[in-house]
C-alpha positions in Angstrom: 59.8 14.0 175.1 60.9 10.8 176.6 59.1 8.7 179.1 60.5 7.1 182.2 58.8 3.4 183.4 59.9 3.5 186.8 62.3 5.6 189.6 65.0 3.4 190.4 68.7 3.4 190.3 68.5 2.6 186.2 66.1 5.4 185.3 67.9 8.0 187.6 71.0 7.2 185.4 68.7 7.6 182.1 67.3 10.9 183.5 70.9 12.2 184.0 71.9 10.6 180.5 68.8 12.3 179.0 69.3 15.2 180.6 73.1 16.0 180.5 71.8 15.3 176.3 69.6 17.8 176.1 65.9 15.9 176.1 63.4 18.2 175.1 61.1 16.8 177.8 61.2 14.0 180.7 57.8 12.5 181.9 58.1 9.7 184.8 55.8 7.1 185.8 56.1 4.3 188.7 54.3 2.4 191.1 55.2 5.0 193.5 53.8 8.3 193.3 56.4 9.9 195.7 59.5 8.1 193.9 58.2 8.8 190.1 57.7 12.8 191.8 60.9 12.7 193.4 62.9 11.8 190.2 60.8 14.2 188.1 61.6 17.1 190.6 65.4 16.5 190.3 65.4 16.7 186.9 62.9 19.1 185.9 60.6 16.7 184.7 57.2 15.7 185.0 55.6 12.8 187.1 52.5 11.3 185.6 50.2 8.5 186.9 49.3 5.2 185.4 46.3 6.6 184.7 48.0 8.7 182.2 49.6 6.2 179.8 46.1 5.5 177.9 
């Protein structure tokens, strides 16, 4: 499982990265819920809220 702080140009290439590699799981937080869900959708991942990271 990895976890993604943030949905900009940088953690769309680590998703691919990640991805392309075979992560087990991706999870995706940001200060946008639409951008973190966005990112999550494309790569089959999970988008979590700030809430979350307790």
């Amino acid at each position: 499982t990895t976890l993604l702080v943030g949905a900009g140009e940088m953690a769309e290439l680590a998703a691919k990265n990640l991805v392309d590699n075979g992560v087990g799981s991706l999870l995706v937080v940001n200060r946008s819920a639409g951008r973190a869900a966005g990112l999550a959708k494309e790569y089959g991942g999970e988008a979590l809220g700030w809430d979350k990271l307790s």
